[in-house]
C-alpha angles and dihedrals in degrees: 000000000000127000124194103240099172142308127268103267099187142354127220106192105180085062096020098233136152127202123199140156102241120227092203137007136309136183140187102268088026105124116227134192117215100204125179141134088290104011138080128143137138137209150144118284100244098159137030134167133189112200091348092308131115114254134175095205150028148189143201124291086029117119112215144171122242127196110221140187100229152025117303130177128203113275095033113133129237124215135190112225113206 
């Protein structure tokens, strides 16, 4: 099952790197899609900041870097696979 959890805000390719204000929450080991036009791809979260500092959870409203595996473009969706 699959649950929208944000959209990619930004995208900082030289660290790849996505940052998004989650609209639910999000832990380290939790799997996400990034899903957009061009985009889809899934993994496992391994690393999350919030304001440049490691964190093992997350909730909504909070606005947090993922490190991801692959490409991703503003706008594209994220979603929490359970």
């Amino acid at each position: 099952m699959e649950k929208e959890i944000g959209k990619v805000e930004d995208y900082f390719s030289k660290i790849g790197v996505i940052a998004i204000t989650l609209s639910g929450s999000l832990k380290i080991g939790d799997k996400i899609k990034v899903k957009g036009a061009t985009t889809e791809f899934e993994q496992v979260v391994e690393s999350m900041q919030i304001d440049r500092k490691p964190v093992k959870a997350a909730r909504a409203g909070d606005s947090v870097g993922i490190k991801v595996k692959d490409l991703a473009r503003k706008t594209d969706k994220i979603y929490k696979i359970s």
